[in-house]
N, CA, C and O atoms as a MOPAC input file, in Angstrom:
PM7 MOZYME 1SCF
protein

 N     91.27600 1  -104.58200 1    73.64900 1
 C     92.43900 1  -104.78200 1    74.50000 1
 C     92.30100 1  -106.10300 1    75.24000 1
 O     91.21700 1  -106.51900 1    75.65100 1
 N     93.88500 1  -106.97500 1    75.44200 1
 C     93.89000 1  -107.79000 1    75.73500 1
 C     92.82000 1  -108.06100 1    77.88700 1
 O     93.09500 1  -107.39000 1    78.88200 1
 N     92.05100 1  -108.87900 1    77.83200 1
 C     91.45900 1  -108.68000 1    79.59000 1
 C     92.50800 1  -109.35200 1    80.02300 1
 O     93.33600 1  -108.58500 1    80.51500 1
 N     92.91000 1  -110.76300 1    80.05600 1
 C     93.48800 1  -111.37700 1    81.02200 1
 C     95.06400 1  -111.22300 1    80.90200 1
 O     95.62500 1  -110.51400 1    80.06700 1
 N     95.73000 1  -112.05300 1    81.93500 1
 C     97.35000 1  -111.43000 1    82.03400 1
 C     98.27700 1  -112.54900 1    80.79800 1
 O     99.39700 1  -112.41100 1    80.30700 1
 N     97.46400 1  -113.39500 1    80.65300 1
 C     97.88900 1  -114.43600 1    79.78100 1
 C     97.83500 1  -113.85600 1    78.32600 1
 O     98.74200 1  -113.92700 1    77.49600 1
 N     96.62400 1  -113.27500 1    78.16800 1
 C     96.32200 1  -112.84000 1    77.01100 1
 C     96.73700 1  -111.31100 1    76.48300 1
 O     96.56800 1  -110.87500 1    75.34500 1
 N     97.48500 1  -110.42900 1    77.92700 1
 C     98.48200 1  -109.44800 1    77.68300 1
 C     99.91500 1  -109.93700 1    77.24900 1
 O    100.66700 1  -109.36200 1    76.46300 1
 N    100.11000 1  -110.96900 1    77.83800 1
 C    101.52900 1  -111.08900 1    77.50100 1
 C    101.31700 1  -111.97600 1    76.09300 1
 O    102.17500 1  -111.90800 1    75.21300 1
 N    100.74800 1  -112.37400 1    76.01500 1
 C    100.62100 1  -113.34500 1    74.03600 1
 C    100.26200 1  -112.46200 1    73.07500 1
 O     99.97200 1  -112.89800 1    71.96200 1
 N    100.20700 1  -110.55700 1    73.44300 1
 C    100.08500 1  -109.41900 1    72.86200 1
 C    101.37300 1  -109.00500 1    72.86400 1
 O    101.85100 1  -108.93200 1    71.73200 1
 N    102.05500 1  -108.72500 1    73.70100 1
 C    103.67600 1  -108.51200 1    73.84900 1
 C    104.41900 1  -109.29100 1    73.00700 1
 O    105.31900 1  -108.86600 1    72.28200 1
 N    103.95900 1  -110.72700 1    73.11600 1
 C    104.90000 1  -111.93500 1    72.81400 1
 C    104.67200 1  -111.54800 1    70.87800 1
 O    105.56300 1  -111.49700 1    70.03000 1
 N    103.19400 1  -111.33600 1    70.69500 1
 C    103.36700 1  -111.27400 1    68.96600 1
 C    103.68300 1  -110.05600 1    68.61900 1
 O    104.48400 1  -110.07500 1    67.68400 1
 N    103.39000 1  -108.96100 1    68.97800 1
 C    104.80300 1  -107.77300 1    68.60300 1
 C    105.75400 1  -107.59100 1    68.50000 1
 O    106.19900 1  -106.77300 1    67.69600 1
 N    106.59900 1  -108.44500 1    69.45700 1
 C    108.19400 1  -108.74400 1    69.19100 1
 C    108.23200 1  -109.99700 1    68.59500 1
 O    109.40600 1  -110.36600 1    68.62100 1
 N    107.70900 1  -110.61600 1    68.20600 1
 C    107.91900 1  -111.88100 1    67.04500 1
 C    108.09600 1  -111.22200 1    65.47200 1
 O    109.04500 1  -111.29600 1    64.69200 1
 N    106.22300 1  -110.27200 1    65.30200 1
 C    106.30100 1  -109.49700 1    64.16300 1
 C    107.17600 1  -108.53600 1    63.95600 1
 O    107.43000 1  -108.19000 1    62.80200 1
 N    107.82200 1  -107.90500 1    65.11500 1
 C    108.98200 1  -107.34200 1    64.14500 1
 C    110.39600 1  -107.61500 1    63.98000 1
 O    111.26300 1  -106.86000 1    63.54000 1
 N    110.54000 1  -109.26200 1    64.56000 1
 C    111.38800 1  -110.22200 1    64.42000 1
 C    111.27500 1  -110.61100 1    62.79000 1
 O    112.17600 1  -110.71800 1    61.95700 1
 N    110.05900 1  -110.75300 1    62.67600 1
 C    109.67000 1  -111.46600 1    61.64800 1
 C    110.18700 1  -110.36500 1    59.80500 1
 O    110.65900 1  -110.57200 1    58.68700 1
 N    109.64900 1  -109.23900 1    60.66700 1
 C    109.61200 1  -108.43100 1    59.35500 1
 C    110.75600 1  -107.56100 1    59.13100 1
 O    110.86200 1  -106.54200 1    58.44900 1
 N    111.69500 1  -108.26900 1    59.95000 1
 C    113.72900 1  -107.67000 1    59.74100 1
 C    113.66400 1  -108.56200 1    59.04500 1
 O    114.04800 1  -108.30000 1    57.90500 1
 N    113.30000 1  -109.67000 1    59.22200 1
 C    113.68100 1  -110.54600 1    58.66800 1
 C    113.49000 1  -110.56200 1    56.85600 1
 O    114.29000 1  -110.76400 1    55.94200 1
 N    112.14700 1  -110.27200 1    56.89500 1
 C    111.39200 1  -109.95300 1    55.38700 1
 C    111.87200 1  -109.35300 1    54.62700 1
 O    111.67600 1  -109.38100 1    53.41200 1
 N    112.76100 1  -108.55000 1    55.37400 1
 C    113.43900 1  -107.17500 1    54.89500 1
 C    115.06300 1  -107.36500 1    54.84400 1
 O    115.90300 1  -106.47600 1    54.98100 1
 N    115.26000 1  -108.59300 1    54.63700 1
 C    116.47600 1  -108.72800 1    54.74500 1
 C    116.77900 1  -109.72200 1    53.29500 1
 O    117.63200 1  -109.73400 1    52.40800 1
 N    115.50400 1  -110.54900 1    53.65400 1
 C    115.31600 1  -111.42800 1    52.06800 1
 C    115.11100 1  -110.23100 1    50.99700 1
 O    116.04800 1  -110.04700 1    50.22100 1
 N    113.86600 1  -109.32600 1    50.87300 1
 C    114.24300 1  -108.42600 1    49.58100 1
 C    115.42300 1  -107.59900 1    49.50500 1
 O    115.69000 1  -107.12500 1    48.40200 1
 N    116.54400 1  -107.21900 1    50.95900 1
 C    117.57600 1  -106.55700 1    50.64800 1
 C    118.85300 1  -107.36700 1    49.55100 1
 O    119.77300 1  -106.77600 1    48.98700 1
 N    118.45400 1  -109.33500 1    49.46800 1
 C    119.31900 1  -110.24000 1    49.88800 1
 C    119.32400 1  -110.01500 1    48.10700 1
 O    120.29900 1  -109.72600 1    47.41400 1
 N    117.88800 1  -110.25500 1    47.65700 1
 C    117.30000 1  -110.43900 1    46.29100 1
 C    117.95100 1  -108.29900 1    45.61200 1
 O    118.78300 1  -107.96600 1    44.76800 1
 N    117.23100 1  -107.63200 1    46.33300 1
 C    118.21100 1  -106.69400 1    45.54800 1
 C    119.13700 1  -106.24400 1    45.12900 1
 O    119.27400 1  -105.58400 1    44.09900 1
 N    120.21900 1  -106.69500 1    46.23200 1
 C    121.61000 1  -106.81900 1    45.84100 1
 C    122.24300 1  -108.00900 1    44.60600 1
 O    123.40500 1  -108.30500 1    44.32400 1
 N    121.61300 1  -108.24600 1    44.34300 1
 C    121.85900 1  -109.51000 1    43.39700 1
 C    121.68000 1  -108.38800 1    41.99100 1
 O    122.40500 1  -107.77300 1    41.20800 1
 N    120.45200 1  -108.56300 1    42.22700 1
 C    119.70200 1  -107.60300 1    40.81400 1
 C    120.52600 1  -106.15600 1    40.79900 1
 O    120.47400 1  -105.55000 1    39.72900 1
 N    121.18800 1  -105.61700 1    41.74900 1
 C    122.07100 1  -104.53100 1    41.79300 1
 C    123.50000 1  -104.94400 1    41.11000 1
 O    124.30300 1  -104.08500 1    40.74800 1
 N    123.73800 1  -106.37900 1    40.96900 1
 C    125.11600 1  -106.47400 1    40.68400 1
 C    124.57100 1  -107.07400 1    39.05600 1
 O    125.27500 1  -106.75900 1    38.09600 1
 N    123.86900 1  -107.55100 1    38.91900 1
 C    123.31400 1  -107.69400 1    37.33800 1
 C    123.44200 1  -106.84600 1    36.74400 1
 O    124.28900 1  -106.92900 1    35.85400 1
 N    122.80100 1  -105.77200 1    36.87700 1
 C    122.65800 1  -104.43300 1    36.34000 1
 C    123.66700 1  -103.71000 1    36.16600 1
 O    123.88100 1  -102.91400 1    35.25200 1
 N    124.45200 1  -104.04200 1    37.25200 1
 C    126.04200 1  -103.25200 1    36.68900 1
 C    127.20800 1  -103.82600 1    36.30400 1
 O    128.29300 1  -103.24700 1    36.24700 1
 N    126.94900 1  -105.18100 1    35.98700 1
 C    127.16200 1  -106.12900 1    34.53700 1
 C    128.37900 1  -106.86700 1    34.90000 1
 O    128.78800 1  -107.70600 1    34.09800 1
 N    128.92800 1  -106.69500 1    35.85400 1
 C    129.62200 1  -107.82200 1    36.56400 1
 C    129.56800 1  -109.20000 1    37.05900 1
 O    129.26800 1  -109.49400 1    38.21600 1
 N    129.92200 1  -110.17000 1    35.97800 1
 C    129.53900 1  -111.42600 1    36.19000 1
 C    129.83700 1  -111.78600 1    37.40000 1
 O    129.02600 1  -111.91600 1    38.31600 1
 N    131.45900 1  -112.02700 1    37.47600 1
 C    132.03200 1  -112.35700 1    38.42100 1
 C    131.01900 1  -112.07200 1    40.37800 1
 O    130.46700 1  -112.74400 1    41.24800 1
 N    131.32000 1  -110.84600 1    40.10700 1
 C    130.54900 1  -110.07100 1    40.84400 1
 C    129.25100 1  -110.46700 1    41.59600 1
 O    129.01000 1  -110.61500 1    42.79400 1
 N    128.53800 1  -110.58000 1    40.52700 1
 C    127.12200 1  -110.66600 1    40.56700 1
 C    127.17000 1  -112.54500 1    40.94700 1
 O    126.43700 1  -112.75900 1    41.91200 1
 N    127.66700 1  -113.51700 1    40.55400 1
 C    127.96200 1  -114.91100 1    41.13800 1
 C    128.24900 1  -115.44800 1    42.90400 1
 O    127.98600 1  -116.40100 1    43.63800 1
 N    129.15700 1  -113.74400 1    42.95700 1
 C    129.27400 1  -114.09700 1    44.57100 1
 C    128.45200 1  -113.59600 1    45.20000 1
 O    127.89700 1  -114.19400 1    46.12100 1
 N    128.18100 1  -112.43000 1    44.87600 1
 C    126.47100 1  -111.51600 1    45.56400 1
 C    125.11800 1  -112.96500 1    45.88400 1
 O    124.49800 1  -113.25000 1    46.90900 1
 N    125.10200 1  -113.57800 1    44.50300 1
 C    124.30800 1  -114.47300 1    44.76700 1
 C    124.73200 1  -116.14100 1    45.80700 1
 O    124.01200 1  -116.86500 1    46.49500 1
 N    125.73900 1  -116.18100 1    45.57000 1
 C    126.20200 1  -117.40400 1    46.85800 1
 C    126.09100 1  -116.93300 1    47.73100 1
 O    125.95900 1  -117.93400 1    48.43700 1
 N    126.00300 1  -115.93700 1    48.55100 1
 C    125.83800 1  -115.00000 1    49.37700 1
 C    124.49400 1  -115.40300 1    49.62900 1
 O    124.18700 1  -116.45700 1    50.18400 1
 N    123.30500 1  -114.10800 1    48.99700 1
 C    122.46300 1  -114.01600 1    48.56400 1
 C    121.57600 1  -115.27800 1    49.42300 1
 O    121.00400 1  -115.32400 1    50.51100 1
 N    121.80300 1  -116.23200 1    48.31400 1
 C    121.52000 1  -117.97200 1    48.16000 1
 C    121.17600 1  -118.14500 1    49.86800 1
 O    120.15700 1  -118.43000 1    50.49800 1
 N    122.56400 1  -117.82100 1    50.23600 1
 C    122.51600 1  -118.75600 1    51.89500 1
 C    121.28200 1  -117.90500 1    52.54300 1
 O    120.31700 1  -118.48600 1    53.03900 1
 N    121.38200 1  -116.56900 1    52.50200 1
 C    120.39600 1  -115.87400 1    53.23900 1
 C    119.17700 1  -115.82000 1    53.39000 1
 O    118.58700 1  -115.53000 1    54.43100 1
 N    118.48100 1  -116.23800 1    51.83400 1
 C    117.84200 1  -116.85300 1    51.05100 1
 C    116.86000 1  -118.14100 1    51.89200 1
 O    115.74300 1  -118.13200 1    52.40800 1
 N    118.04800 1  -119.31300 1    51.69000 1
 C    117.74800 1  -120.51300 1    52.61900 1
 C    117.59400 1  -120.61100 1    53.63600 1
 O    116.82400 1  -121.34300 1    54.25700 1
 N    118.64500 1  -119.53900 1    54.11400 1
 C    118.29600 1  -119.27000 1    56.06200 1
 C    116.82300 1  -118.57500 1    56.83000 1
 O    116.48400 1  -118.83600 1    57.98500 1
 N    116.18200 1  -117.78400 1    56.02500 1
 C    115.12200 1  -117.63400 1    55.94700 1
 C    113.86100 1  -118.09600 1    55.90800 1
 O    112.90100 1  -117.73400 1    56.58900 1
 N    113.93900 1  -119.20700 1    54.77800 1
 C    112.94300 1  -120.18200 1    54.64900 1
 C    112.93900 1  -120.82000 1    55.12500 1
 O    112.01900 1  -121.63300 1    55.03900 1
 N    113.95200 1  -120.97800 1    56.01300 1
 C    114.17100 1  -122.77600 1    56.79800 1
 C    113.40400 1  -122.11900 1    57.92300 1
 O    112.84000 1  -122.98700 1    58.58900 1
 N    113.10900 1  -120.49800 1    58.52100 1
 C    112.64800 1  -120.25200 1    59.67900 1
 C    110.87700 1  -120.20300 1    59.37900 1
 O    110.04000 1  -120.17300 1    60.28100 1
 N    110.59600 1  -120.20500 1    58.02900 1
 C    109.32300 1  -120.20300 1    58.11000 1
 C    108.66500 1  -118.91700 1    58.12500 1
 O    107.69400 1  -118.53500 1    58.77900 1
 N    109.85000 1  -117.94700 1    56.73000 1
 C    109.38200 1  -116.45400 1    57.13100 1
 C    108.65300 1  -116.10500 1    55.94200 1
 O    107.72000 1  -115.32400 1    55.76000 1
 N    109.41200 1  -117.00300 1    55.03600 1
 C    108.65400 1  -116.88200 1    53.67100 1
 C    108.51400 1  -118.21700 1    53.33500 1
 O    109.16700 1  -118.89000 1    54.13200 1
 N    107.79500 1  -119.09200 1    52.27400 1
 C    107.70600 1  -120.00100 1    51.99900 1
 C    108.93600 1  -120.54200 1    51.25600 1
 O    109.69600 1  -119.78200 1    50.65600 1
 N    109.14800 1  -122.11900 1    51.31700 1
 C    110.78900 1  -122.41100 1    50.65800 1
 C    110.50500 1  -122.90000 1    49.36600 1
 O    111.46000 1  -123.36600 1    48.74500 1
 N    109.15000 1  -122.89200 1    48.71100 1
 C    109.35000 1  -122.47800 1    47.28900 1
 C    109.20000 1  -121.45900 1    46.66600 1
 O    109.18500 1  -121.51300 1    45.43700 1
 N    109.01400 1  -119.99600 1    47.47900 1
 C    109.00500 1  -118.91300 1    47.18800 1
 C    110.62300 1  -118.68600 1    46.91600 1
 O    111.19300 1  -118.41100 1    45.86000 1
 N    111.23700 1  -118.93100 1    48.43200 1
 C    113.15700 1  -118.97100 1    48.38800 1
 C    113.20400 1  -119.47500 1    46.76300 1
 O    113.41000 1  -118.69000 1    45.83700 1
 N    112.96600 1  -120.99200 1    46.58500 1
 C    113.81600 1  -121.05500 1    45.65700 1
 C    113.24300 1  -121.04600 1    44.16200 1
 O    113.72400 1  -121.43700 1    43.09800 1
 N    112.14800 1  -120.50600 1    44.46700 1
 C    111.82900 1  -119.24900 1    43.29900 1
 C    112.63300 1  -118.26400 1    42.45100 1
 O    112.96000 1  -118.16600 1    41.26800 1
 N    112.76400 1  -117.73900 1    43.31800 1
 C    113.58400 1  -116.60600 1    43.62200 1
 C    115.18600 1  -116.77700 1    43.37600 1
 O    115.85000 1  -116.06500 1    42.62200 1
 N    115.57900 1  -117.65100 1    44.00800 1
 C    116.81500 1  -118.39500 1    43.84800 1
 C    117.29200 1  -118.17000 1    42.61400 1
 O    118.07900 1  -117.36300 1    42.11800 1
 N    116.16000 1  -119.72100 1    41.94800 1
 C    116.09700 1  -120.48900 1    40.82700 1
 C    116.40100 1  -119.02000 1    39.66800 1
 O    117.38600 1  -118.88800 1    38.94200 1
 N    115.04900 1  -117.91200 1    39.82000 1
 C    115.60100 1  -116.82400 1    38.82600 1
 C    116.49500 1  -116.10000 1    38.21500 1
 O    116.71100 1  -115.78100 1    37.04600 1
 N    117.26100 1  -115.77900 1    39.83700 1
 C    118.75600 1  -114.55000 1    39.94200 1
 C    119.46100 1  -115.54600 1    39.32500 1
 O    119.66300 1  -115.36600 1    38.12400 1
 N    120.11000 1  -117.06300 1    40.06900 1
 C    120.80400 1  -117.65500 1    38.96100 1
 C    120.65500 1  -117.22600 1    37.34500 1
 O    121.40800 1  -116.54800 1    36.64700 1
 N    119.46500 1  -117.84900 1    37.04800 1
 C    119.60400 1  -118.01000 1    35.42000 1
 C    119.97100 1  -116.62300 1    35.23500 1
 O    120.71500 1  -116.63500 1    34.25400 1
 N    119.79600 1  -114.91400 1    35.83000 1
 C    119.37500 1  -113.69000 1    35.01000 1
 C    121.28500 1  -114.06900 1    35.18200 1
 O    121.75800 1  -113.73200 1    34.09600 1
 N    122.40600 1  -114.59300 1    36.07100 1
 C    123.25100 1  -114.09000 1    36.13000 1
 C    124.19100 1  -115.43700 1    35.05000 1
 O    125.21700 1  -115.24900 1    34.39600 1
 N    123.68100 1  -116.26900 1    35.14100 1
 C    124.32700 1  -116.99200 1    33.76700 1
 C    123.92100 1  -116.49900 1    32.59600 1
 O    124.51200 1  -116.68100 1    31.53100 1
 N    122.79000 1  -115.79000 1    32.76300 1
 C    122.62200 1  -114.93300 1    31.12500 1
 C    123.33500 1  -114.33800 1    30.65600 1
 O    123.59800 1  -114.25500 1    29.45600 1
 N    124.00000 1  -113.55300 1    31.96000 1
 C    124.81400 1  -112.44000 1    31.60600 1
 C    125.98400 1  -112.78500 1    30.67200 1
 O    126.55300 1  -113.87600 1    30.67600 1
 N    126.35500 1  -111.51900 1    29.69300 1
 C    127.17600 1  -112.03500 1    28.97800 1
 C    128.80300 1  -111.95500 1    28.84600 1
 O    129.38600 1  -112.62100 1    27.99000 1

């Protein structure tokens, strides 16, 4: 346990960061599943705007430094191609 009052509150301060942090985490794989949810049920159209969508949420994320921004456009880079595959 934290002794000093400095070092209680920089215990407070990273608990509400981490679960700042991990809505957040959880918002990028909700961002990426919905994509892969509209693939699957074979709607191009569909599945194009899920991902412009997607995309921004994607970027908005990485720009905070929650995931890495070549992980984002990893990730990105993939859902595109699976949804121009589509036929």
């Amino acid at each position: 346990m934290a002794n000093t009052a400095q070092a209680r509150k920089r215990a407070r301060q990273a608990t509400k960061a981490n679960a700042h942090n991990s809505a957040l985490r959880s918002k990028f794989r909700t961002a990426i599943k919905a994509v892969r949810k509209a693939i699957d049920a074979g709607d191009k159209a569909a599945a194009a705007e899920i991902l412009k969508a997607s995309a921004k949420t994607l970027d908005i994320i990485s720009d905070k430094k929650i995931v890495h921004k070549n992980k984002a456009a990893r990730h990105k880079s993939r859902l595109a191609a699976a949804v121009k595959a589509m036929a």
